[in-house]
C-alpha positions in Angstrom: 60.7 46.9 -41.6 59.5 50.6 -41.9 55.9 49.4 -41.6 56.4 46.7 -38.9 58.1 49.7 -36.9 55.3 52.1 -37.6 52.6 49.3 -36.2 54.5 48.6 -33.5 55.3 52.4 -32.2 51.6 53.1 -32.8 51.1 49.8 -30.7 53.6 51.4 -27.6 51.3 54.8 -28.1 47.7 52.8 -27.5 49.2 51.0 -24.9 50.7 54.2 -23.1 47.4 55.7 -23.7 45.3 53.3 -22.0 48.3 52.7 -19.0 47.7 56.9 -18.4 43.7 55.9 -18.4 44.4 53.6 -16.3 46.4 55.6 -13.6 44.4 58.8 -13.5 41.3 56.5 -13.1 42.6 54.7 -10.1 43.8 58.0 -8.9 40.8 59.2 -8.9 39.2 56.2 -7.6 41.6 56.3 -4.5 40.8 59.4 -3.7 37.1 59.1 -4.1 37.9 55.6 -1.5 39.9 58.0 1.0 37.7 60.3 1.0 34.7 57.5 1.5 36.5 56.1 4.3 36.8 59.5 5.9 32.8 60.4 5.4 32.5 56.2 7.2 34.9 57.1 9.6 32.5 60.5 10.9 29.6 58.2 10.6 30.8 55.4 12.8 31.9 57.3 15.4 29.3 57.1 18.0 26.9 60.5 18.3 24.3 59.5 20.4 
């Protein structure tokens, strides 16, 4: 049972690894995309 546990906690840890990956990369991805948007937003806007 001890080394079913073991796999399995080190199995939660990977996977709580990868989920914090996950959310500071779309973080930074959304705030990259705001900030694209905002740069678009200037552009669009007519300046003639």
């Amino acid at each position: 049972p001890a080394h079913g546990w073991s796999s399995h906690s080190s199995l939660l840890a990977v996977a709580g690894l990868l989920l914090g990956y996950a959310l500071a990369y779309a973080w930074l991805l959304r705030r990259r995309w705001r900030h694209y948007q905002r740069y678009r937003g200037y552009d669009r806007s007519p300046h003639r």
